[in-house]
C-alpha positions, 0 to 999 in steps of 0.5 A, a space after each residue: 539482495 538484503 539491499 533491495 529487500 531493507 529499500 522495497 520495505 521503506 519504500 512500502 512504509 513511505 508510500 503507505 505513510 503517504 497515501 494513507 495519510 493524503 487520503 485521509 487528509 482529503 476525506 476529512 477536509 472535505 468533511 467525509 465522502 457524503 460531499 465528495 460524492 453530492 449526497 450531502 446536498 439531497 441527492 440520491 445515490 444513482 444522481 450522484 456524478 461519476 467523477 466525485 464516485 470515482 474520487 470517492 472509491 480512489 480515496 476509499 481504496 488507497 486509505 484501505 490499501 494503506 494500513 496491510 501495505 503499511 504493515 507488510 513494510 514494518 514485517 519486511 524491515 523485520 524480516 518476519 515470515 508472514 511479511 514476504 507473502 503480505 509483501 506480494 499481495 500488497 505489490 499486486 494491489 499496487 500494480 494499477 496504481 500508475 505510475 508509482 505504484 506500478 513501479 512499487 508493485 513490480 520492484 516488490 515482485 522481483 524483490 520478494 520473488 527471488 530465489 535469493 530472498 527466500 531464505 532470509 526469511 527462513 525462522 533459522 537464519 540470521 537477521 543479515 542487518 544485525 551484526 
């Protein structure tokens, strides 16, 4: 289980990484989430388009999801405590992320809700990647 635990916390700093960083990158390209959205133009918030709102909230909520996901990868690579339970609030924010966060969300469940990994992250055992 040490394995899978070392895969699903590089997996959590990669997807972080990315999706942080992609979000990011697209909201500052396009010069913030007023023009995502229409407002720079004069427009009110009800005359906004839908899709540019649901643009607007999907980037919002993956560059928000990314920095608790992100640290919940360095807590798990490190065996922290605090990471295993960070670790499965994170994989269920994943869960609607389809297809790959679904993915990410469901191996994080099963990784990290096993009664085989529950004990590597006991304060007395010891760190199984350092010999």
């Amino acid at each position: 289980m040490e394995t899978h635990l070392r895969t699903l916390a590089i997996l959590f700093l990669l997807f972080a990484a990315i999706g942080g960083a992609g979000s990011l990158l697209v909201i500052l390209t396009a010069g913030g989430l007023g023009p995502l959205m229409g407002l720079s133009a004069g427009m009110s918030m009800a005359d906004v388009p839908t899709p540019s709102l649901i643009l607007a909230l999907a980037l919002s909520f993956t560059l928000v999801l990314s920095i608790p996901t992100l640290i919940a990868g360095y807590g798990l690579l490190h065996l922290r405590p605090w990471s295993r339970v960070l670790g499965i609030i994170c994989s269920s924010f994943l869960l609607p992320v389809i297809p790959l966060g679904s993915i990410l969300g469901a191996y994080g469940f099963w990784v990290l809700m096993s009664v085989e990994t529950e004990p590597l992250f006991s304060e007395n055992s010891l760190n199984p990647w350092k010999s």
